[in-house]
Structure formats: structure tokens, C-alpha cells
Backbone as numpy.savetxt, mean C-alpha at the origin, in Angstrom:
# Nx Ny Nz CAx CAy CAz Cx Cy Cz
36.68 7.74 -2.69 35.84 8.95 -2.69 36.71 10.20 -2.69
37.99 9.97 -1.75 38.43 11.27 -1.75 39.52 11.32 -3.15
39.72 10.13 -3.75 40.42 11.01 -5.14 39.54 11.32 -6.36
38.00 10.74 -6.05 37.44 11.53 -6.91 37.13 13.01 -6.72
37.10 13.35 -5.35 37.51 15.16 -5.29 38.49 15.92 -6.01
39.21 15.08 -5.62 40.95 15.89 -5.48 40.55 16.15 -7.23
40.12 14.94 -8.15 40.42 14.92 -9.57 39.50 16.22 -10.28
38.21 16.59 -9.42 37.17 17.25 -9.96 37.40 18.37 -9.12
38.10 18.50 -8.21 38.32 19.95 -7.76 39.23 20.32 -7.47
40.24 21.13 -8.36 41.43 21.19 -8.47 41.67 22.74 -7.51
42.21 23.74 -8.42 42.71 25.39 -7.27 41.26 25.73 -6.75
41.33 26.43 -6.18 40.02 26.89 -5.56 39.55 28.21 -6.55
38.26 28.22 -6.42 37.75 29.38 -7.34 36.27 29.57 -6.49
35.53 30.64 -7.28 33.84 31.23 -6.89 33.14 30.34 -6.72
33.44 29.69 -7.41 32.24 27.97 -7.92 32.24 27.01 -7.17
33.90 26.99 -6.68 33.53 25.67 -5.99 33.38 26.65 -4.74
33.50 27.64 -3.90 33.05 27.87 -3.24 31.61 28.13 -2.90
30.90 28.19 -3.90 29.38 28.64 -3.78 29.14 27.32 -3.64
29.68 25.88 -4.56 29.27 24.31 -4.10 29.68 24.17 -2.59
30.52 24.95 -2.70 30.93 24.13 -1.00 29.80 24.42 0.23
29.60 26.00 0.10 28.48 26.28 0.60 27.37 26.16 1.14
26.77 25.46 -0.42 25.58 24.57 -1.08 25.39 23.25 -0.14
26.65 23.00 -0.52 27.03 21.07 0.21 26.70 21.30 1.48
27.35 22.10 2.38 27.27 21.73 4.11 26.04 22.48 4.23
25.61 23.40 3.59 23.73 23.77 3.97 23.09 22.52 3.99
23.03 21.91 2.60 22.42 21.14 2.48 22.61 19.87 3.63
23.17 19.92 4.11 23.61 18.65 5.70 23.64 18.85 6.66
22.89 20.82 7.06 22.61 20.93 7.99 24.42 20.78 8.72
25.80 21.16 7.87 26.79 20.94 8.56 27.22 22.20 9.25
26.41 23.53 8.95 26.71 25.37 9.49 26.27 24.73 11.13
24.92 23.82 11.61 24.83 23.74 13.26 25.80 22.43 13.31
26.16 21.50 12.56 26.79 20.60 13.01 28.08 20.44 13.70
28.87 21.44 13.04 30.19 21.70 13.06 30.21 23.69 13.88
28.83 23.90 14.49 29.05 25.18 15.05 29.28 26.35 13.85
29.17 25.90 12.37 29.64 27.20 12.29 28.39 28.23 12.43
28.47 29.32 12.58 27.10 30.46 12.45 26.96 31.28 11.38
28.06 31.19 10.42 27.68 32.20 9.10 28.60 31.58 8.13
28.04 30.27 6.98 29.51 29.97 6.15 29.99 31.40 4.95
29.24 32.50 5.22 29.56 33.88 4.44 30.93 34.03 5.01
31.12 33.84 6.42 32.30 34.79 6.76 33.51 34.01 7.22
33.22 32.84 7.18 34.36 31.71 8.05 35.47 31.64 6.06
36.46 31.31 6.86 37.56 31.18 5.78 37.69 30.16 4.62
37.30 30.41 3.67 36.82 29.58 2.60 38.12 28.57 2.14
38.69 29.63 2.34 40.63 28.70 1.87 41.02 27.57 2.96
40.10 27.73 3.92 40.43 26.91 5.49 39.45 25.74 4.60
38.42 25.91 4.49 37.22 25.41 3.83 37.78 24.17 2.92
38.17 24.77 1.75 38.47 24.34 0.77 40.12 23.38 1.08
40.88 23.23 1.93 41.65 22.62 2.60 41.45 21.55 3.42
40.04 21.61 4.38 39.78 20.80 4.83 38.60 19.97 4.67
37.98 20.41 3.27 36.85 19.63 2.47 36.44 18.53 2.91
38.18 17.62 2.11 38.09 16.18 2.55 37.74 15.81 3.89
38.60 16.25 4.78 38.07 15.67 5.99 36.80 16.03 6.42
36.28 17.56 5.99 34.76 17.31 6.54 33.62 16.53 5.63
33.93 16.28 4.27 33.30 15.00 3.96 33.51 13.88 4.51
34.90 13.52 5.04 35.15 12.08 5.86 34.02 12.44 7.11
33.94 13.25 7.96 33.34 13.31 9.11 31.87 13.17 8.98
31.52 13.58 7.51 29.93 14.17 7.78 29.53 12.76 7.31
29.98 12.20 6.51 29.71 10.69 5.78 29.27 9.98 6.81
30.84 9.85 8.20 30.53 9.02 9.10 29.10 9.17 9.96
29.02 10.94 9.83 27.99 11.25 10.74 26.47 10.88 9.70
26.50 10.77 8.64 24.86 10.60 8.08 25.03 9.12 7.96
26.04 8.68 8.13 25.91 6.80 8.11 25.46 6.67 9.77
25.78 7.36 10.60 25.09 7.19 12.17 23.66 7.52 11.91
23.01 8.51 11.61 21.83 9.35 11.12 21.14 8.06 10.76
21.76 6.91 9.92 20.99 6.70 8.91 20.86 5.25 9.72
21.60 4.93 10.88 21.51 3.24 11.27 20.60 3.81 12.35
20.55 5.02 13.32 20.01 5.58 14.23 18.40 5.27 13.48
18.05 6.03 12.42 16.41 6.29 11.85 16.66 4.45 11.31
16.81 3.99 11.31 16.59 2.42 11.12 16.25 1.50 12.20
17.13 1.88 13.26 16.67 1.51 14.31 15.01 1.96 14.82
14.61 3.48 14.78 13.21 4.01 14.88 12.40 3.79 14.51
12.84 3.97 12.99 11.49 2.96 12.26 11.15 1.84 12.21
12.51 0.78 12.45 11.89 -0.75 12.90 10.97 -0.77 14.14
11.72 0.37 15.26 10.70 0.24 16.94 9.26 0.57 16.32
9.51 1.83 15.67 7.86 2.32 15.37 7.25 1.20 14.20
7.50 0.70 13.71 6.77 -0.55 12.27 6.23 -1.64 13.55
7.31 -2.17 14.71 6.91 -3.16 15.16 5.31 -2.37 16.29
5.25 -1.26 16.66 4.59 -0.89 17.65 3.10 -0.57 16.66
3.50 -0.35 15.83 2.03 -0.50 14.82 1.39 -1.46 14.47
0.08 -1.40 13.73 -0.65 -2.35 13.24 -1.25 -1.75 11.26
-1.58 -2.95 10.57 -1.69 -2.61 9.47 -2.55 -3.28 8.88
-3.20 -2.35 7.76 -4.21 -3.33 7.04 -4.04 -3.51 5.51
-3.71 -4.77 5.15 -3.81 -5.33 3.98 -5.63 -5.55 3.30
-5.94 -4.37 2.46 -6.99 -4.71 1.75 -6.93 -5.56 0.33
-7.66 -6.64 0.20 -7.91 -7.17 -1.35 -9.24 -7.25 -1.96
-9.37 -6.92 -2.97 -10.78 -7.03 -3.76 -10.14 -7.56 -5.33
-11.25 -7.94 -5.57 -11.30 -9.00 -6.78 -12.59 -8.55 -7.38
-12.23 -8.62 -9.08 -13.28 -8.56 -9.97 -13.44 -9.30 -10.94
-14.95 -10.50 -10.45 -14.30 -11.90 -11.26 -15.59 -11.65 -12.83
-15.38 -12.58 -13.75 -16.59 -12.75 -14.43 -17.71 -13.96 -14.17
-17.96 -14.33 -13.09 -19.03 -15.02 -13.00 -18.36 -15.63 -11.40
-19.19 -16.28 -11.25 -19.54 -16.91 -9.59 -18.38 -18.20 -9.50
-18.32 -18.81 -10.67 -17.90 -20.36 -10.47 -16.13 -20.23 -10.90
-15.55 -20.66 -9.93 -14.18 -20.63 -10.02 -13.33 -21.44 -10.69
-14.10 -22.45 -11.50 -13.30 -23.42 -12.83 -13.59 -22.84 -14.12
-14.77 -21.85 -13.84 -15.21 -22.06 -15.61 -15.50 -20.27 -15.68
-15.18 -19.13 -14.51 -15.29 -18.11 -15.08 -13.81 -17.54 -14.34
-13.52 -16.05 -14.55 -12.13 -15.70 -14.44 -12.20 -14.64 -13.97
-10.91 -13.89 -13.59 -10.80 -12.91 -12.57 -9.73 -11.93 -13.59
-10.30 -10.77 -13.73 -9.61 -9.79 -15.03 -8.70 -9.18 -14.48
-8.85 -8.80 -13.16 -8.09 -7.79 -12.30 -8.24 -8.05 -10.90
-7.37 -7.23 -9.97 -7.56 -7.44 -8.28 -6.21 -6.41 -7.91
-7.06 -5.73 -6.81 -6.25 -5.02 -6.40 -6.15 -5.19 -4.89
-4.80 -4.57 -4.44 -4.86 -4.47 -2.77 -3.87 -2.75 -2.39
-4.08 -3.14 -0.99 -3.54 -1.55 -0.88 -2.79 -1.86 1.09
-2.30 -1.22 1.39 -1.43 -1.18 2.52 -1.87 -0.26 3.61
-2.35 -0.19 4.81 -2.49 1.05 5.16 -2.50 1.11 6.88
-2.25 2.15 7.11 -1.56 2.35 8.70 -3.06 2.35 9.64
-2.87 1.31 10.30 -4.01 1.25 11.16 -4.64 2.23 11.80
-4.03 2.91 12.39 -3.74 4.11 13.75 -3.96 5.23 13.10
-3.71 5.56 11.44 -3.30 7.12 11.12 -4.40 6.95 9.93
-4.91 5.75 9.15 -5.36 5.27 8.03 -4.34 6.00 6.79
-3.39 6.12 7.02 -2.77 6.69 5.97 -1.80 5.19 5.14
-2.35 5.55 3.99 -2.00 4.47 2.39 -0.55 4.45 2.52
0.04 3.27 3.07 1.64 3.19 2.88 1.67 2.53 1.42
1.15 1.85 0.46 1.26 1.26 -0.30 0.54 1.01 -1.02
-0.18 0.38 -2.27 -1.15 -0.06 -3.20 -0.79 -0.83 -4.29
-1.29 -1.53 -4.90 -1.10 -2.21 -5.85 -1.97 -2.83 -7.07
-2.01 -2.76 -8.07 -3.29 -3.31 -8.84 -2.52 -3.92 -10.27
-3.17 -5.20 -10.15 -3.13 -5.94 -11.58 -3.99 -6.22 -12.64
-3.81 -6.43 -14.00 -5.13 -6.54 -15.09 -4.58 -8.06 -15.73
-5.49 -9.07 -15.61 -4.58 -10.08 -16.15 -6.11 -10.52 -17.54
-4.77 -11.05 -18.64 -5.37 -11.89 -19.46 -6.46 -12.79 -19.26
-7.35 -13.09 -20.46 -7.91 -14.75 -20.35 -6.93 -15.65 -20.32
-7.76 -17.12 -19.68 -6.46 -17.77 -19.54 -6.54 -18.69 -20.94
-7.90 -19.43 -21.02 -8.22 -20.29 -21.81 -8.57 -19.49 -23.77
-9.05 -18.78 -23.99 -9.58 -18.25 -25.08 -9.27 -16.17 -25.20
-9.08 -15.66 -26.16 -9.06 -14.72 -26.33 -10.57 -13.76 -25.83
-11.21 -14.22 -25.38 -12.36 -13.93 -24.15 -12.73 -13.89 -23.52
-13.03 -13.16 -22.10 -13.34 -14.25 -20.53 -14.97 -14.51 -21.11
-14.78 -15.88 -20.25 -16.47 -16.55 -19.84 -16.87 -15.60 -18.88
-18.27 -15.20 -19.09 -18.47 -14.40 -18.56 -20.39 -15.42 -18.12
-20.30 -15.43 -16.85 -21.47 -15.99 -16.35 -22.79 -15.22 -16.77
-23.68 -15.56 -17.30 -24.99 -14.68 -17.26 -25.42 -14.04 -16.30
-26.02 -14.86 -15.16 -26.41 -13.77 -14.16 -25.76 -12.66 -13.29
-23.99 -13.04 -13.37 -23.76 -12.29 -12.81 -23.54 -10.61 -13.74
-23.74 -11.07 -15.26 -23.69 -9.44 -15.83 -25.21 -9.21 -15.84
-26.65 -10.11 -15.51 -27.68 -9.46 -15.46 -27.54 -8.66 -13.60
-27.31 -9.22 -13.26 -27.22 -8.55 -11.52 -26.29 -7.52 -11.23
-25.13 -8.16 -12.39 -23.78 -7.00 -11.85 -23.37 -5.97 -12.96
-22.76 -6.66 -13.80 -21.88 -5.92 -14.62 -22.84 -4.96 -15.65
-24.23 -5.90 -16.02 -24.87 -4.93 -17.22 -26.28 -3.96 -16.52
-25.77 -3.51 -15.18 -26.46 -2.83 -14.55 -26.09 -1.16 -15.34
-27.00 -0.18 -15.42 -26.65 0.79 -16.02 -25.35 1.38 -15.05
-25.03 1.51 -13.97 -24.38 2.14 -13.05 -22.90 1.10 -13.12
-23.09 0.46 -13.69 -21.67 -0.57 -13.89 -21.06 -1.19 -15.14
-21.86 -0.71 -16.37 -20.84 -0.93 -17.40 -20.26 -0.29 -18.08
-20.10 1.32 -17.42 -18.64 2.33 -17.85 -17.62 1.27 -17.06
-17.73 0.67 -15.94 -16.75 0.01 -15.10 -15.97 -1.22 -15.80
-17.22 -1.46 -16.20 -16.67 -3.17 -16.92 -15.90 -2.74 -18.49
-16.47 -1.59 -18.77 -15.82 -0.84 -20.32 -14.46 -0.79 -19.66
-14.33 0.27 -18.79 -12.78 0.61 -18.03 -11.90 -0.31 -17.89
-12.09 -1.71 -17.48 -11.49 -2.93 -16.40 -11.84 -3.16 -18.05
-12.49 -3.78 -19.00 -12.10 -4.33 -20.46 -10.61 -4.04 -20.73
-10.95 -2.49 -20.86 -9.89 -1.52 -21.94 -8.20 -1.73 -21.19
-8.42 -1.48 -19.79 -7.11 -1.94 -19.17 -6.67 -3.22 -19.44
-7.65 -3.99 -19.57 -7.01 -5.61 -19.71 -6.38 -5.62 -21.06
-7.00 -4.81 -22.38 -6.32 -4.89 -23.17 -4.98 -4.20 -23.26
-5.12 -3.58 -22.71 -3.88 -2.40 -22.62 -2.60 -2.75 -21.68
-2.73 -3.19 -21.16 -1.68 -4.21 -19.96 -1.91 -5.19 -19.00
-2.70 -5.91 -20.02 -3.36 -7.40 -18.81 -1.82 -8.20 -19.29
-1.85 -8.76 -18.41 -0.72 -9.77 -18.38 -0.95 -11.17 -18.24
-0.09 -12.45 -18.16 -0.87 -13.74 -18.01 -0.78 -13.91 -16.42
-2.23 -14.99 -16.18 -2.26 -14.77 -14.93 -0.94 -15.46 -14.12
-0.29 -16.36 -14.28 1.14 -16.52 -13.69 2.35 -15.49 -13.40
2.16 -14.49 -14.56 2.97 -13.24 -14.43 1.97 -12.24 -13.60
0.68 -12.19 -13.50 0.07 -11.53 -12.42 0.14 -12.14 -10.73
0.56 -13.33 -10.82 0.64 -13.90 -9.33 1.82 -13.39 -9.14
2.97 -13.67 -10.09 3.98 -13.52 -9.24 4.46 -12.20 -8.93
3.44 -11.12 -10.13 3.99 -9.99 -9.93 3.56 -9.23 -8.06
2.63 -10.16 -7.70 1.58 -9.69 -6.71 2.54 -10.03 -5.35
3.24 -11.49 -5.45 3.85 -11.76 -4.23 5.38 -11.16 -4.42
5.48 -10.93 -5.09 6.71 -9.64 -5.28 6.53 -8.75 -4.19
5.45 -7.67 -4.82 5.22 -6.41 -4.07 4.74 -6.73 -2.71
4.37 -7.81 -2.04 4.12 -8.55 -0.56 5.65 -8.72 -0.38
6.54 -9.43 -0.78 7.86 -9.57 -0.28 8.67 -8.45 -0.20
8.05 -7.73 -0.91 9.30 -6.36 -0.85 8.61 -5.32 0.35
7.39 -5.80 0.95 7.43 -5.15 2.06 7.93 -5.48 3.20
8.78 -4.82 4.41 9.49 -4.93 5.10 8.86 -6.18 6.38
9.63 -6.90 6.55 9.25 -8.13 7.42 8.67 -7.50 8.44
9.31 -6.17 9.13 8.26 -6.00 10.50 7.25 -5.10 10.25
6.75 -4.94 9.05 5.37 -4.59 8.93 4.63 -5.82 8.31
5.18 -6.91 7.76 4.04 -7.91 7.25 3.72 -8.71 8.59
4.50 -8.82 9.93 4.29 -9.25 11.02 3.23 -8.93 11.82
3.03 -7.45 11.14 2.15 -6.76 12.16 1.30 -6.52 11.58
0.61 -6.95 10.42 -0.34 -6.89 8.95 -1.75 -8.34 9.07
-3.04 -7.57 8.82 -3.63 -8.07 9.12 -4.46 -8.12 7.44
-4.63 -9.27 7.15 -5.41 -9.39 5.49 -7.04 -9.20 5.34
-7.39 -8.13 5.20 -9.04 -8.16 5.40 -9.64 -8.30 3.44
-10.77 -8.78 3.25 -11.46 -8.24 2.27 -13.21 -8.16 3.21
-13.89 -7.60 1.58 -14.95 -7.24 2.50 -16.07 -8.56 2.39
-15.93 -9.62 1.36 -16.38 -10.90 1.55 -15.10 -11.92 1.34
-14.75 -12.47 2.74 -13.69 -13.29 2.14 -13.68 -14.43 1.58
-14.97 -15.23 1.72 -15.17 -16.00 1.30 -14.96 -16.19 -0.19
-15.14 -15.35 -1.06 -15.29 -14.95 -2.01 -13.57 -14.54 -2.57
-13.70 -13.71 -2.36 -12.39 -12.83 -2.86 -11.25 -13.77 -2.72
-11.11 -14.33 -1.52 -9.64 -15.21 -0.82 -9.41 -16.51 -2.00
-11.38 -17.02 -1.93 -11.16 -18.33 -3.03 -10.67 -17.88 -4.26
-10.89 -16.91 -4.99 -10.15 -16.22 -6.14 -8.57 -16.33 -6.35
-8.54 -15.45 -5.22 -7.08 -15.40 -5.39 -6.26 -16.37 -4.91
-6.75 -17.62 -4.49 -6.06 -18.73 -3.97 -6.29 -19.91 -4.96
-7.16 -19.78 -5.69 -6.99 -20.24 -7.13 -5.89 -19.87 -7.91
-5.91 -18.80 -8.18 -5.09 -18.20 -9.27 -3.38 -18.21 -8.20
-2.92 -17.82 -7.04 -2.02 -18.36 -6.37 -1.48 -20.35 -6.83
-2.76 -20.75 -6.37 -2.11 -21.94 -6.57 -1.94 -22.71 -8.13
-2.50 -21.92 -8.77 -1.88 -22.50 -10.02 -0.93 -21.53 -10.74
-0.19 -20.72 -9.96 0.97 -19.96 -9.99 1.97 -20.65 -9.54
1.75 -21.68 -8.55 2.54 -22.15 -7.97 3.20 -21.85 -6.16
2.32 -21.09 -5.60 2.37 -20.02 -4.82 1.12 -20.67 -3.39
1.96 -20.44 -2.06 0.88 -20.63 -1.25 -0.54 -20.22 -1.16
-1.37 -20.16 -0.13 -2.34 -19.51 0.24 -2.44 -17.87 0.35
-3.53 -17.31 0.76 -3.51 -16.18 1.02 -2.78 -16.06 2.84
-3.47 -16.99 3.22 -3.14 -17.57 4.46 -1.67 -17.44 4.94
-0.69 -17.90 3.57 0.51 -17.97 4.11 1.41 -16.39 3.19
0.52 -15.62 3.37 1.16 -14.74 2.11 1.86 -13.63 2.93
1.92 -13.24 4.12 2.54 -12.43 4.48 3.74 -13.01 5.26
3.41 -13.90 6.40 4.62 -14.61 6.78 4.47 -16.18 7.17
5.78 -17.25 7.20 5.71 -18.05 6.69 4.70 -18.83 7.82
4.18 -18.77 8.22 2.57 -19.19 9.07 1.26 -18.77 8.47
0.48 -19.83 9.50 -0.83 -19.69 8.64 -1.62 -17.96 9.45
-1.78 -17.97 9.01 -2.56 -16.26 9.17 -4.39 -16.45 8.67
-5.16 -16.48 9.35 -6.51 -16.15 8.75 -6.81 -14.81 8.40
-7.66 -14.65 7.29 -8.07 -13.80 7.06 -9.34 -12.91 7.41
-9.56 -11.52 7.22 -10.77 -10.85 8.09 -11.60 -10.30 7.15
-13.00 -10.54 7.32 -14.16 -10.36 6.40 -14.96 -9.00 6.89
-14.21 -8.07 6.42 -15.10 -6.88 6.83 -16.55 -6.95 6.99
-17.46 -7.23 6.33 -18.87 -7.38 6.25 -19.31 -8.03 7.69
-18.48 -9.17 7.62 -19.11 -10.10 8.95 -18.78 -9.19 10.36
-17.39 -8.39 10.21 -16.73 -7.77 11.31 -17.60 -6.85 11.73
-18.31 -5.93 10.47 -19.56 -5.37 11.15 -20.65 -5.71 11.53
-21.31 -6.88 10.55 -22.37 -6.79 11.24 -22.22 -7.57 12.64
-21.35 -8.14 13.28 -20.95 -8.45 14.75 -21.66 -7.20 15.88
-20.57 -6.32 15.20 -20.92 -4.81 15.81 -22.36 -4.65 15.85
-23.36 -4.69 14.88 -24.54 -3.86 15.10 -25.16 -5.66 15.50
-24.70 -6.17 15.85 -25.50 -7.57 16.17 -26.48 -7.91 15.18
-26.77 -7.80 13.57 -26.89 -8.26 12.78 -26.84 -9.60 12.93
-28.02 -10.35 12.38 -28.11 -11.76 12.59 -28.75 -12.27 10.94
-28.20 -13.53 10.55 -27.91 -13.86 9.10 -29.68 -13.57 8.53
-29.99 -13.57 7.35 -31.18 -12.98 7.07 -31.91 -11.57 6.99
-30.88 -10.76 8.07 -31.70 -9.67 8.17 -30.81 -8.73 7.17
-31.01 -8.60 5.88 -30.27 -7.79 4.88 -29.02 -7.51 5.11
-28.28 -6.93 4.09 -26.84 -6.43 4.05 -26.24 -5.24 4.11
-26.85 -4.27 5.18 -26.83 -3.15 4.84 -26.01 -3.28 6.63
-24.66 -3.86 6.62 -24.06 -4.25 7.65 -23.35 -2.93 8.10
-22.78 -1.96 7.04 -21.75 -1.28 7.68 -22.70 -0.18 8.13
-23.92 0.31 7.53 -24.56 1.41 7.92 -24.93 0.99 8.91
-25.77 -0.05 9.84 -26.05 -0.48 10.88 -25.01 -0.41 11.92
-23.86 -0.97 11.84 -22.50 -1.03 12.70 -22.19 0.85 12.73
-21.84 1.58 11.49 -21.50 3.23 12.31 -22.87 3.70 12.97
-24.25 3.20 12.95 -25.40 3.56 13.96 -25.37 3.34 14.84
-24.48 2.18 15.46 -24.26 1.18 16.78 -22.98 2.15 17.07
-22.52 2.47 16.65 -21.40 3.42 17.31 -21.47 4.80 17.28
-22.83 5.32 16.86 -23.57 6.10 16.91 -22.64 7.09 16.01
-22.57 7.26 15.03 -22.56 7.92 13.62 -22.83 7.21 12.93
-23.20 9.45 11.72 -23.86 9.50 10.88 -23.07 8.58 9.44
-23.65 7.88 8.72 -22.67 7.20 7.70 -22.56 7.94 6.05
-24.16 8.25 6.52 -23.98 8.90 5.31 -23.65 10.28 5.14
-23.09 10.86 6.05 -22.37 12.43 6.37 -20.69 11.64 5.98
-20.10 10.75 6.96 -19.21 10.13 6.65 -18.56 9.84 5.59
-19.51 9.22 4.87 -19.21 8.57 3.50 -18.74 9.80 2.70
-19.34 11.17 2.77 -18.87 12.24 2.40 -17.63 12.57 2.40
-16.84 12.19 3.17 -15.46 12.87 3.81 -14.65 11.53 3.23
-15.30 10.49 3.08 -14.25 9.85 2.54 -13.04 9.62 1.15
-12.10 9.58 1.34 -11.34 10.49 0.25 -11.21 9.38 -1.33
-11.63 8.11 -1.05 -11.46 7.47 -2.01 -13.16 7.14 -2.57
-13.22 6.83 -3.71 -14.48 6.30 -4.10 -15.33 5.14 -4.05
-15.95 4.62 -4.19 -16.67 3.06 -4.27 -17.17 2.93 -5.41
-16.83 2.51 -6.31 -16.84 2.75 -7.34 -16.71 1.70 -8.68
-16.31 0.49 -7.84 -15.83 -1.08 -8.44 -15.06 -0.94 -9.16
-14.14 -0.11 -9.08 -12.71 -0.18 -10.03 -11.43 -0.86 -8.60
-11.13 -2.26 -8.47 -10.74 -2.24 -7.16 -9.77 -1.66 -6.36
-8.81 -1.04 -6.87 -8.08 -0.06 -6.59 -8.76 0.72 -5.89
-9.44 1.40 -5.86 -11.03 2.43 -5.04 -11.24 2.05 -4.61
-11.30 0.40 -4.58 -12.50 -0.18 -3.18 -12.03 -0.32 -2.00
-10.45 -0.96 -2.62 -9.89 -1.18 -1.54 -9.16 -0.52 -0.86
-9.16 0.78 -1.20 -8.65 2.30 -0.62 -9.85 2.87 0.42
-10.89 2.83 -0.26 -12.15 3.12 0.48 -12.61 2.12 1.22
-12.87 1.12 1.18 -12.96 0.24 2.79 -11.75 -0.22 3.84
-10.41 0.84 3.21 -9.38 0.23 4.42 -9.69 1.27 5.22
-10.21 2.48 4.54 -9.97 3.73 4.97 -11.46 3.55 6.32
-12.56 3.08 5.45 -13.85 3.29 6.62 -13.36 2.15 7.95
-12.74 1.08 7.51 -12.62 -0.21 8.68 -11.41 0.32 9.63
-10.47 1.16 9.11 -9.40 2.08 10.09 -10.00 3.11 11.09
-11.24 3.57 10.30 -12.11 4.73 10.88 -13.14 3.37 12.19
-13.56 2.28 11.79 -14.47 2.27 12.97 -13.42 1.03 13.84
-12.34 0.75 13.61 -11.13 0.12 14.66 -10.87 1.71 15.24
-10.25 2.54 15.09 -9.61 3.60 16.03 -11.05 3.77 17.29
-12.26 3.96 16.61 -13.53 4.33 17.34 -13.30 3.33 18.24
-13.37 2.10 17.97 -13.77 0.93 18.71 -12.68 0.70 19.94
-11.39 1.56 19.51 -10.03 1.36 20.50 -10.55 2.33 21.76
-11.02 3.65 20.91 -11.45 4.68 21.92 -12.42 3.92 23.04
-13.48 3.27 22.49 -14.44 2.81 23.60 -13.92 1.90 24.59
-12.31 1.61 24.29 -11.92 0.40 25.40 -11.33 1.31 26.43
């Protein structure tokens, strides 16, 4: 390091003094090293002892930098986190219809703030078409309010769907590259898991790839079904409709649909949105629910 100085900064001149300047502002080295004005301290002293105050300051931002490593591991382990997934399949039956896309997202329990996100568009597997179940585009997809959605989630698939083996693995990638003491402390919700988990544990296992179960660390981990988690809360009992989460913020006495206002992501079935917008409401009624303990 220090003979690439010596080679790029030869007599002293204006320039490299205005860099030199530049450099120890920028490192915060004018309080480090005491000085109080680098206008008036001796530039020729400066420019003499460069090297060594790059040797010193190096050592000192390599301390800086094992110090904030140490913090953020204490603070990652003292947190909690929520792994959202949603899935958007073409029909109900998991041999004979397919899943175009699925997204998930990362997010800080305590603060609801999005550490992360992720979304994939994958190919058909079998034919240049997905099977697409009847009832579920008379119920779902060819509802007027949902086939700009299914146009959108088409057009992406053509535009960068990938095969679904290169969508699995691209998925447990971005899970591995998150830091071990936040997948420790990471909890996997969707909002039907029944549903969503069998999806993606299909398409996992013929990737070649564990469970959802085993996807964050190498144990089994269950997963959490938002829907059911509320209607717990408002004591909802099976039969009595699905209108679980508005019942559960009534039981904790807020307004939902004032709420739903303020919420910053959409619902919208593009899953990227969904699963931004239900990590965000299930962060909002866990903090409530911490308060009442």
C-alpha cells in the first residue's frame, strides 16, 4: 500500500494537498488525531507523515470495523424476524397445475422495517403454457379486479421467467446469503400455509433442495399461518367466515380499515406486495400483542 503512494504522489503540490485534506475529513481523522483546523497545521509535516497516518488510520478503521461486527452480531442475535412467502399458482392441484412466480421479503420484527426481498418469475415446466385450472380463473384470476394482475405476472414470465430449477436455486441462494444470526432468529410465516409451503416444497424438492422446514437452518423449523394466527386472536372458530384479520385488530381494539390506510405497501396479488404488506400488518399486531404482556 505504501509504495503505491510513494509511486502516485511524488513532490508535494495544491492538489495533493487539497486530497490530503479531503482524505482525513473524510475519516473523521481532524477529531481523531486532535487536529482543530487542517487549514492551518503544516501541510509539509502532513505530506511527510502521510504514510504513517494512513498506517494508523487503516489500523484504526480495521478496529471500527471488527468493533461494529461485533454490535451488529449482539444486536441481529437480540432481535427477531419475519420471513414472508406468497405464491401464485395456476390452479389448486399440485401435479397437474404450476406456480409462475413467488415472492418473499425479510423484515425486522420490532421496527417492521424491510431488511430484504426477493421475487422470482419461473417458466412452464411441461409445455410452452401453464395449465391453468378452470375454477380457479372463474373465482380468481378472470375476476375483473384480477386480470391486469394475471396480464402483469404473464408479461414478467415472459420477460424473465426462468426454469423452475434455476428459480429454486436462485431462491436458496438469497436465504444462504443471509447472515446465520439472523436466519436463527427468523421465523417463516405465509398467510395460508397450507397452501403456499405445499408449493414451494414441491418445486424445492424437485430442485433437489430440502423443505421449507429446513430452509433457514439446518433443523426442522415449522412454519406460521398468519390467517390461523389471527383468527386465534379474535377466537374465530372454523365456519364462521374469513374475515380473520379484521376481527383480530377489533379484538385488540383497532380501527382496520383506518389502518389499512397507512399501510405503505399494497394488496394487490402481485406477491412481492403481499408479502411486504402482510409482514408489515403481522409486525404491527406482534409489537401490540408484546405491549399487552
Amino acid at each position: 500500500m505504501f509504495e503505491i503512494f510513494r509511486k502516485n504522489f511524488g513532490p508535494l503540490d495544491e492538489k495533493k494537498l487539497i486530497f490530503y485534506r479531503y482524505f482525513l475529513r473524510s475519516f473523521g481523522v481532524e477529531k481523531f488525531f486532535g487536529l482543530k483546523n487542517l487549514e492551518k497545521i503544516d501541510h509539509r509535516w502532513m505530506h511527510k507523515k502521510f504514510y504513517i497516518l494512513i498506517f494508523v488510520l487503516s489500523l484504526h478503521i480495521r478496529l471500527m470495523i471488527e468493533l461494529q461486527s461485533i454490535i451488529v452480531c449482539q444486536h441481529f442475535i437480540s432481535m427477531h424476524f419475519i420471513m414472508f412467502i406468497d405464491v401464485e399458482s395456476t390452479g389448486q392441484h399440485l401435479t397437474r397445475n404450476e406456480m409462475p412466480c413467488f415472492a418473499a421479503c425479510l423484515v425486522d420484527e420490532e421496527t417492521m422495517r424491510l431488511v430484504d426481498e426477493f421475487i422470482v418469475y419461473i417458466k412452464p415446466q411441461d409445455s410452452k403454457d401453464f395449465q391453468w385450472e378452470q375454477r380457479t380463473l372463474d373465482e380468481f384470476w378472470d375476476k375483473p379486479e384480477n386480470k391486469q394482475v394475471k396480464a402483469d405476472m404473464l408479461k414478467n414470465v415472459e420477460a424473465s421467467g426462468i426454469e423452475p430449477k434455476e428459480a429454486m436455486k436462485k431462491f436458496v441462494d438469497w436465504v444462504n446469503h443471509i447472515p446465520m444470526e439472523i436466519r436463527k432468529n427468523t421465523t417463516i410465516w405465509t398467510d395460508t400455509a397450507g397452501y403456499d409451503v405445499a408449493w414451494m416444497n414441491r418445486y424445492l424438492s424437485e430442485a433437489g433442495y430440502s423443505s421449507v422446514n429446513y430452509l433457514l437452518v439446518d433443523d426442522y423449523q415449522s412454519t406460521r399461518d398468519s390467517n390461523s394466527f389471527y383468527r386465534g386472536i379474535a377466537n374465530i372458530l372454523p365456519g364462521n367466515g374469513d374475515k380473520s384479520i379484521e376481527a383480530a385488530f377489533k379484538k385488540l381494539g383497532i380501527d382496520y380499515a383506518n389502518f389499512e390506510k397507512h399501510v405503505p405497501f399494497p394488496h394487490d396479488h402481485n406477491p412481492l406486495n403481499d408479502v411486504k404488506n402482510a409482514s408489515f400488518k403481522l409486525g404491527f399486531v406482534l409489537k401490540v400483542l408484546k405491549s399487552k404482556q
